[in-house]
C-alpha positions as CSV (number, residue, x, y, z in Angstrom):
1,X,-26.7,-11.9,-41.8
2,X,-30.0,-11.5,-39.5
3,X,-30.6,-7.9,-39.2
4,X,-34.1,-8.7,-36.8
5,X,-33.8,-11.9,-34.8
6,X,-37.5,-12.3,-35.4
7,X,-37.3,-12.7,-39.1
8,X,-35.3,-15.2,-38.5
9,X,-35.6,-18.7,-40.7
10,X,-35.7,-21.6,-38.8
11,X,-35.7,-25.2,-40.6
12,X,-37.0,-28.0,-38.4
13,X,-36.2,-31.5,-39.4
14,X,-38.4,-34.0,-37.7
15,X,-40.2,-37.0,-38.8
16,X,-43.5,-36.5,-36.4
17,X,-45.9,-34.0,-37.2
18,X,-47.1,-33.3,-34.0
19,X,-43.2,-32.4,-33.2
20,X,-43.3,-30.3,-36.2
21,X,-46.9,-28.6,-35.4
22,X,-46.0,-27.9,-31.7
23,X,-42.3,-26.4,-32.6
24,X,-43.7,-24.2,-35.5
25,X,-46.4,-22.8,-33.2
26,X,-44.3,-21.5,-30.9
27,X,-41.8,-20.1,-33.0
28,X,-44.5,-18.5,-35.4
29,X,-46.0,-16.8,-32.7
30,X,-42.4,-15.1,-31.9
31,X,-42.1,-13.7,-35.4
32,X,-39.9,-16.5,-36.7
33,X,-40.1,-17.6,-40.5
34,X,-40.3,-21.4,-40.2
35,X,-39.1,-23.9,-43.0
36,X,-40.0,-28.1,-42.4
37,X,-38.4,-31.3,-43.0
38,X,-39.5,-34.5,-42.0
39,X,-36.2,-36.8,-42.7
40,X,-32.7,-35.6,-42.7
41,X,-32.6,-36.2,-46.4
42,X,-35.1,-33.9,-47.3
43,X,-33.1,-31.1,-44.8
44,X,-30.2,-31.6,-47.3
45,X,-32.0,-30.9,-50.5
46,X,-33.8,-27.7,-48.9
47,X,-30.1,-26.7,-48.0
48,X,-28.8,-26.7,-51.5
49,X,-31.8,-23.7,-52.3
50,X,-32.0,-22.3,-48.9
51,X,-29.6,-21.4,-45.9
52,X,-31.6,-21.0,-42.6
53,X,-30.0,-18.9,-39.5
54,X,-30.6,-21.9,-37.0
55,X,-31.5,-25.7,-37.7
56,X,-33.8,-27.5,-35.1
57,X,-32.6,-31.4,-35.6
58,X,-34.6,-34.2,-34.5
59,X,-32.0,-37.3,-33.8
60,X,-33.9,-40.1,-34.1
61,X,-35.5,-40.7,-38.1
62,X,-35.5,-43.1,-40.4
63,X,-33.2,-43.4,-43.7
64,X,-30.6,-40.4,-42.2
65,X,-30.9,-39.6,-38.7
66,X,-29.9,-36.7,-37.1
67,X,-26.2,-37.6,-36.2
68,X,-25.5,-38.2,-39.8
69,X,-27.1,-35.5,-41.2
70,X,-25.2,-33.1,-39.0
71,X,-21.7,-34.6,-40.1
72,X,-22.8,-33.6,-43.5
73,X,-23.7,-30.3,-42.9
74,X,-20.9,-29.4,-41.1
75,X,-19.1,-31.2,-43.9
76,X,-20.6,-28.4,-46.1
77,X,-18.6,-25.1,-46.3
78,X,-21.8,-22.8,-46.8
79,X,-23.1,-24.2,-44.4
80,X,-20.8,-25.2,-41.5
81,X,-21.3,-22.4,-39.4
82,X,-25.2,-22.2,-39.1
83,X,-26.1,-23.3,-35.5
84,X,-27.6,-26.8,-35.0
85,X,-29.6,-27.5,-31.8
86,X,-30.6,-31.1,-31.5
87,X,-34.1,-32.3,-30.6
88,X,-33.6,-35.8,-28.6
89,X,-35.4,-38.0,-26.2
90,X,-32.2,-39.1,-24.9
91,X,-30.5,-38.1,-22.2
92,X,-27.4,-40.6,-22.1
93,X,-24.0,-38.3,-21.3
94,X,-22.7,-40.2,-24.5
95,X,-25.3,-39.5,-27.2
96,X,-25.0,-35.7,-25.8
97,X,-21.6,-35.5,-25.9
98,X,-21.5,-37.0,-29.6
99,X,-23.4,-34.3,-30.5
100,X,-21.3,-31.9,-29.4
101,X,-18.5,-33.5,-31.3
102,X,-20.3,-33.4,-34.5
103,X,-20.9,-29.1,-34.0
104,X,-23.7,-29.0,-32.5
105,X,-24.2,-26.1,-30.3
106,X,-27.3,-27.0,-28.0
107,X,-29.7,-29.6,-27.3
108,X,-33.1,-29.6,-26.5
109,X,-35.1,-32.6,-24.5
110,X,-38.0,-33.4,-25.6
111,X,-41.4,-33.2,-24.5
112,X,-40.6,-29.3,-25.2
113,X,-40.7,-27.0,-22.6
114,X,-41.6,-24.0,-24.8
115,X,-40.3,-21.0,-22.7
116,X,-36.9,-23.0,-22.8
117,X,-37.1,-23.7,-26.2
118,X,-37.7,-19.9,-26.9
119,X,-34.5,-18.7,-24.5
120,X,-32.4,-21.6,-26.2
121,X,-33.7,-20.2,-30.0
122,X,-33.1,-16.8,-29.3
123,X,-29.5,-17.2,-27.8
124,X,-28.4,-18.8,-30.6
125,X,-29.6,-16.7,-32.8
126,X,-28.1,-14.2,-31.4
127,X,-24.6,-15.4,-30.7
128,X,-24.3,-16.1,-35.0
129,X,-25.8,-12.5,-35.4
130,X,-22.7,-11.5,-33.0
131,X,-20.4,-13.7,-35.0
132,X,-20.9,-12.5,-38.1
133,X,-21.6,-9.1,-37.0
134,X,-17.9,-9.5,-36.1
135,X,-16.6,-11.1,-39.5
136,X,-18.5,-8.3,-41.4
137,X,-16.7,-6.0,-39.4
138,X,-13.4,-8.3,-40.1
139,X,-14.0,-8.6,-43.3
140,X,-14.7,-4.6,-43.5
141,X,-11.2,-4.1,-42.5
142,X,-8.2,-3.0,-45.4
143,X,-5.7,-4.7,-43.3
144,X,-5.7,-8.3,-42.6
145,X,-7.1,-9.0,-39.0
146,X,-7.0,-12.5,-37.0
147,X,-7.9,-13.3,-33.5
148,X,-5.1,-16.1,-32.0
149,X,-4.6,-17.9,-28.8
150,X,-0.5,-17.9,-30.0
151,X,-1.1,-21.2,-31.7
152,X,-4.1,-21.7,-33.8
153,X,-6.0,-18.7,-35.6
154,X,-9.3,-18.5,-34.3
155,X,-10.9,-16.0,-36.3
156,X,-9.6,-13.7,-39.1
157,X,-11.0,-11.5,-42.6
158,X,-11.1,-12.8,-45.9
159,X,-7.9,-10.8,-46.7
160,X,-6.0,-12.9,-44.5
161,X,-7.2,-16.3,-46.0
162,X,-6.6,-14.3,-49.6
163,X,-3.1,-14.1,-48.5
164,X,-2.9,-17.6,-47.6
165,X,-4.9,-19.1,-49.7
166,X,-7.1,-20.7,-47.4
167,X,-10.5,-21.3,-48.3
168,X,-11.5,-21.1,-44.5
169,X,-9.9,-20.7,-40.8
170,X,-10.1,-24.5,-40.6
171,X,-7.6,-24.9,-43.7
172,X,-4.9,-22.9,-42.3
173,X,-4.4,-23.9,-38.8
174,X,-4.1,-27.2,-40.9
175,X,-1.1,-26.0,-42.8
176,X,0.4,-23.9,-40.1
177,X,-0.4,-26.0,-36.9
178,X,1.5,-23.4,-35.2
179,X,0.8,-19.5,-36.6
180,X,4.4,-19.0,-35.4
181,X,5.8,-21.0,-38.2
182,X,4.1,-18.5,-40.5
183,X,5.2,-15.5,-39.1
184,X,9.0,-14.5,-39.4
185,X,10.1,-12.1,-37.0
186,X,13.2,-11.7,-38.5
187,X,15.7,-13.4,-35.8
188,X,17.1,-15.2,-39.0
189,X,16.9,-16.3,-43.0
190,X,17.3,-20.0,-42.7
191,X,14.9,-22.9,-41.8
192,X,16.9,-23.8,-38.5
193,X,16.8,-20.2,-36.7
194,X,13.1,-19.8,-37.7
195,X,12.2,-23.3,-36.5
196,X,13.1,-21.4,-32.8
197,X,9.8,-19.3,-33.9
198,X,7.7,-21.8,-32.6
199,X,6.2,-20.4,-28.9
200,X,3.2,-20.8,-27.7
201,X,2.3,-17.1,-27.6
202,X,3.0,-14.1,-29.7
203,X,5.8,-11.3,-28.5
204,X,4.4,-9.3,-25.9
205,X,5.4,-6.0,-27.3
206,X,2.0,-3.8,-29.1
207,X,3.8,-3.2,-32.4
208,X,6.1,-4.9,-33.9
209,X,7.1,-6.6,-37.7
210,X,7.3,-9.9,-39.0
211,X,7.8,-11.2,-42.8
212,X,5.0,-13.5,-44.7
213,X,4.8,-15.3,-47.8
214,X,2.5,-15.2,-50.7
215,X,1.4,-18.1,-52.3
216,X,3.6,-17.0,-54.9
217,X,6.5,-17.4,-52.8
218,X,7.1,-13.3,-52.4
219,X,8.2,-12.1,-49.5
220,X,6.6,-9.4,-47.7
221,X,6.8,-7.3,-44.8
222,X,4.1,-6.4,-41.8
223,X,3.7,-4.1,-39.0
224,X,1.7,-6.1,-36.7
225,X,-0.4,-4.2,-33.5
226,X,-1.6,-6.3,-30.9
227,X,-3.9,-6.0,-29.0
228,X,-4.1,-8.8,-25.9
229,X,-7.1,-9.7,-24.1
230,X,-6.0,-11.2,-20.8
231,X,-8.9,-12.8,-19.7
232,X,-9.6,-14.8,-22.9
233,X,-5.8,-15.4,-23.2
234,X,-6.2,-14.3,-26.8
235,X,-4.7,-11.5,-29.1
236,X,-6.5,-9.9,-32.0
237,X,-3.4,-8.6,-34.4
238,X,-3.9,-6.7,-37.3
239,X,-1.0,-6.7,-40.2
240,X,-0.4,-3.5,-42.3
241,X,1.7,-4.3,-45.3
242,X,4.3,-2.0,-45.2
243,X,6.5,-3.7,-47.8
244,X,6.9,-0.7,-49.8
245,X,7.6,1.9,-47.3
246,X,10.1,-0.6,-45.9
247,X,12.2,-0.7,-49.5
248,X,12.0,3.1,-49.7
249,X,13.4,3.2,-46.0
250,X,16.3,0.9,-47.0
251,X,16.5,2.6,-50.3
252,X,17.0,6.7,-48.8
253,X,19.7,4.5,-46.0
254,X,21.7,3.0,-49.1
255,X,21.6,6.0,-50.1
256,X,22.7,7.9,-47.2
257,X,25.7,5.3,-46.6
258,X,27.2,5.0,-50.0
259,X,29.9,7.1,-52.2
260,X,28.0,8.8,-55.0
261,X,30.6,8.2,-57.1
262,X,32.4,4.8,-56.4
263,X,29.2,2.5,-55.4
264,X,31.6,1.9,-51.8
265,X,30.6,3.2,-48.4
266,X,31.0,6.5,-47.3
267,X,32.7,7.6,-44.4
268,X,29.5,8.0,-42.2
269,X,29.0,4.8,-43.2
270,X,32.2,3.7,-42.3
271,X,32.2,5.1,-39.0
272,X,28.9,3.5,-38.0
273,X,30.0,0.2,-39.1
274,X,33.3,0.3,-37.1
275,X,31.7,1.1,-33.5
276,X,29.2,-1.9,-34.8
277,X,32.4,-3.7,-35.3
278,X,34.0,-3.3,-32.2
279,X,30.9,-3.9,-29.8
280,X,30.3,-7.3,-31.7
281,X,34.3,-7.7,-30.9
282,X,33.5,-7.6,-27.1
283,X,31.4,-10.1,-27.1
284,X,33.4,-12.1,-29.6
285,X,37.5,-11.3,-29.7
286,X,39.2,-11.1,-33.4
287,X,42.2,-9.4,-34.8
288,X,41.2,-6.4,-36.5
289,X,43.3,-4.1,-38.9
290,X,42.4,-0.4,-40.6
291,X,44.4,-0.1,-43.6
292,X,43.9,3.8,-45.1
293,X,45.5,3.9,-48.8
294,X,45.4,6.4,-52.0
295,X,46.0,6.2,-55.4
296,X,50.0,7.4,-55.9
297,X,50.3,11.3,-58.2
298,X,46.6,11.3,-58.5
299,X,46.7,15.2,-59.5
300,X,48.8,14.2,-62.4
301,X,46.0,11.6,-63.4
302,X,43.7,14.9,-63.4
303,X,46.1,17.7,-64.8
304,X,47.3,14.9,-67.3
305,X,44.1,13.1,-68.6
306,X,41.1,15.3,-66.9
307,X,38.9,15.4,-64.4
308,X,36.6,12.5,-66.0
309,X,39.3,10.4,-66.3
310,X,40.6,11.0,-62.6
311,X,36.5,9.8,-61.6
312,X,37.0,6.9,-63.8
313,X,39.9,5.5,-62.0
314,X,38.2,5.6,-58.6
315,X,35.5,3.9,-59.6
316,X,37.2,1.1,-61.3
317,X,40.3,0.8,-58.6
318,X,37.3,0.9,-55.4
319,X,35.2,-1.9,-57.7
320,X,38.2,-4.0,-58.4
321,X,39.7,-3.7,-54.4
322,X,36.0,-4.7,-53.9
323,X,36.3,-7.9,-55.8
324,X,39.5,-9.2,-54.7
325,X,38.4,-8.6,-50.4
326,X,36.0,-11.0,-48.1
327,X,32.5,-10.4,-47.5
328,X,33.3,-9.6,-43.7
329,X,35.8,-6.8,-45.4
330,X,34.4,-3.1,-45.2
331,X,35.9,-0.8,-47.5
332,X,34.8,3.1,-48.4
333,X,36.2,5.9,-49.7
334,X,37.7,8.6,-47.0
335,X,37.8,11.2,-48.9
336,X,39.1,12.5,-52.6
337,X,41.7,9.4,-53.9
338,X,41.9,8.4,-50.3
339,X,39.9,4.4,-48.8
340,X,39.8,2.5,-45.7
341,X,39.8,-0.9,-45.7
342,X,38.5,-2.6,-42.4
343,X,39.8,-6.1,-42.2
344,X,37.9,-8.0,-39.3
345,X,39.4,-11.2,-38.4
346,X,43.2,-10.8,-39.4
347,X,46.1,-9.8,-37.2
348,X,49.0,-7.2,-38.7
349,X,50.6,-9.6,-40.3
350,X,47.9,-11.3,-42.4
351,X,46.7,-8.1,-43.2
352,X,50.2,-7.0,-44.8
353,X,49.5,-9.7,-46.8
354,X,46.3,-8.7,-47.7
355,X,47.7,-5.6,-48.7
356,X,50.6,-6.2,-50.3
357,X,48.5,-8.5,-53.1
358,X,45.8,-5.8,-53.5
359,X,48.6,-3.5,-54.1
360,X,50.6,-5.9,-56.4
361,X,47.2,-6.3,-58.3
362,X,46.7,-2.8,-58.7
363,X,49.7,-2.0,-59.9
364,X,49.6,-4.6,-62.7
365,X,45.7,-3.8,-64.1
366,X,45.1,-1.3,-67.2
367,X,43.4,1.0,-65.5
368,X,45.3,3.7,-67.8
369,X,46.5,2.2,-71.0
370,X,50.4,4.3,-71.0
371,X,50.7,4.4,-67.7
372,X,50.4,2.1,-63.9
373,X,48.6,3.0,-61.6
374,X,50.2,2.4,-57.8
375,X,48.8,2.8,-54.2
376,X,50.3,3.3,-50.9
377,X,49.0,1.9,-47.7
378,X,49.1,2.1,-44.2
379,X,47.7,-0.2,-41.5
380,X,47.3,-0.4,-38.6
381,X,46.0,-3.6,-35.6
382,X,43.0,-2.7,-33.6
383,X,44.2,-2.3,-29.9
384,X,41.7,-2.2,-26.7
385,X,42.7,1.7,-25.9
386,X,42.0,2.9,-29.0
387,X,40.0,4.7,-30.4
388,X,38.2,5.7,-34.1
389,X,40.7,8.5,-33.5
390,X,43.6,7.1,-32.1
391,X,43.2,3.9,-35.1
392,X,42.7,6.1,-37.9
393,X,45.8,7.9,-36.7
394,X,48.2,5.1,-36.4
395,X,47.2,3.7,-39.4
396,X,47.5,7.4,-41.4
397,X,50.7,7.9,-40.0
398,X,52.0,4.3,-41.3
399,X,50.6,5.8,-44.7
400,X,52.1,9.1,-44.2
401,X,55.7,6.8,-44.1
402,X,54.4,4.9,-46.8
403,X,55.0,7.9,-49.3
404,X,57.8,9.5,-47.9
405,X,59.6,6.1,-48.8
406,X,58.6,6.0,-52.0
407,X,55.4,5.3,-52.9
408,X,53.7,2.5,-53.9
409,X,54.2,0.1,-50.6
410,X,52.7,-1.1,-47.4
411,X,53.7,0.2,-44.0
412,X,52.5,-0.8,-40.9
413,X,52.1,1.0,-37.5
């Protein structure tokens, strides 16, 4: 990286020494270190030993001229991004606009005008300082930083081609077209919602997260901060992996919402999940039923077999309920030997029936080698009055009738 334009290395590659006397005159007496060759060929060979900070080109020589010999630098990854000006005699719209295609940056006119050829030297020379001042300063960075337009990467740090194992900016926007098919924001887990990831600019919002891939397939989560720059249309993010602090997060709120003892929800938990519940259920209507149950004489379980025993039963009865309800099922434990069992999507009577085969099942597993184990339940049908309260209630009270007829049976309310 230059440090002092004017020790700057300049190759020129020109077949006609007065060209070569007249450039290398001028630029010598700025303070510029000058390095000749006289075919395109030649240029090539000095490249493999030497990388200048700008390259005068002559176009028209013999054996490789100037066009070709361009394509193959810019073919060259150590060397793609050192600026070519072209030296030409022709002033054709066409052979100036082919070699801007092939990466040139500038072209020069000859005779030389050497004022012009000066200004034209020293701004280019000074933009690549600037640009890789700025990927220094990228690279500098612990996070990963890009520059995007919302669609292609533009620029970004070596830890964000690490990540992606992309040997260079060029490589990824050719395996991600789009950067939004890279990023997950998290509006879903399979290929068809993420497909809807594809905008044309990033969300407007200055923080926000998004999921990426490793090239060993492992997941891992980002907070990205943007900052936009409006009149380049451009936003330069920078991604903090936050992967771990993310799986602690998740791992004190499992923690927070499940029974110490059985593995099941808690009743915070519960409680959360139901207003969740019931908001989803205004924008999309289904039956719902609460069925509250408990474990039939548990105090004899205790004063018969012990405490330890007593725990042992919970945990295997709230496991096995577990294993024989849906995924869209919530169950957790109320309290001491008393559950809830959320059942979203069944009416009163499907939800008897629910009931009356978890209870059935119960009844007839070991859980105590001499003796069965029974529950009682009561449910209860969601209704657009009530309440967490006023649910709870109806359903507690159909439990309440539950074991004053007996024990061990469903009754509704």
């Amino acid at each position: 990286m230059l440090t002092n334009f004017k020790n700057a290395y300049i190759l020129i590659v020109d077949d006609t020494p007065k060209n070569i006397q007249l450039l290398g005159t001028i630029l010598k007496n700025i303070g510029y270190k000058i390095i000749v060759a006289t075919n395109g060929l030649q240029a090539l060979g000095i490249l493999e030993k030497i990388k200048p900070d700008l390259i005068l080109l002559d176009v028209m020589m013999p054996e490789l001229d100037g066009y070709e010999t361009c394509k193959r630098i810019k073919a060259t990854d150590n060397l793609k991004n050192i600026p070519i000006i072209f030296l030409t005699a022709k002033t054709q719209p066409e052979d100036i606009v082919k070699g801007f295609d092939l990466g040139a940056v500038d072209y020069i006119v000859k005779p030389f005008n050497s004022s012009e050829l000066a200004a034209r030297v020293k701004t280019h020379l000074e933009l690549k300082f600037n640009q890789d001042m700025l990927q220094t300063l990228l690279n500098f960075q612990r996070d990963m930083v890009l520059m995007t337009d919302g669609e292609k990467v533009i620029a970004a740090n070596y830890s964000f081609l690490q990540f992606t194992d992309s040997k260079n900016i060029e490589e990824f926007n050719q395996k991600y077209p789009n950067i939004m098919t890279f990023l997950d924001f998290g509006t879903g887990s399979d290929k068809d919602k993420n497909s809807s990831l594809k905008l044309q600019r990033l969300p407007n919002d200055e923080e926000f997260q998004v999921k990426m891939k490793t090239a060993n397939d492992i997941t891992l989560i980002f907070r990205i901060k943007q900052n936009i720059v409006p009149e380049k249309e451009v936003s330069i993010l920078s991604l903090t992996d936050i992967t771990q602090l993310e799986n602690q997060k998740n791992s004190l709120e499992e923690k927070a919402s499940i029974d110490e003892l059985t593995k099941v929800y808690n009743r915070t938990k519960f409680q959360q999940l139901f207003k969740q519940t019931i908001e989803e259920n205004k924008i999309n209507p289904r039956s719902i039923c609460l069925v509250i149950f408990d474990i039939d004489h548990f105090k004899k379980i205790n004063d018969t077999y012990g405490h330890n025993k007593g725990d042992e039963v919970l945990v295997n009865i709230s496991q096995f309920i577990k294993a024989h309800i849906r995924m869209s099922d919530i169950l957790c434990r109320w309290g001491g030997e008393e559950f809830t069992l959320l059942l979203v999507g069944s009416n009163i009577e499907d939800g008897i029936k629910i009931c009356e085969k978890i209870r059935m099942l119960v009844e007839k597993y070991p859980f105590i080698e001499d003796r069965p184990v029974t529950m009682s339940m009561g449910i209860s049908q969601y209704l657009l009055t009530d309440t967490l309260e006023s649910f709870v209630a109806r359903a507690d009270n159909a439990l309440y009738r539950a074991k004053k007829s007996g024990r061990n049976r469903t009754e509704r309310n």
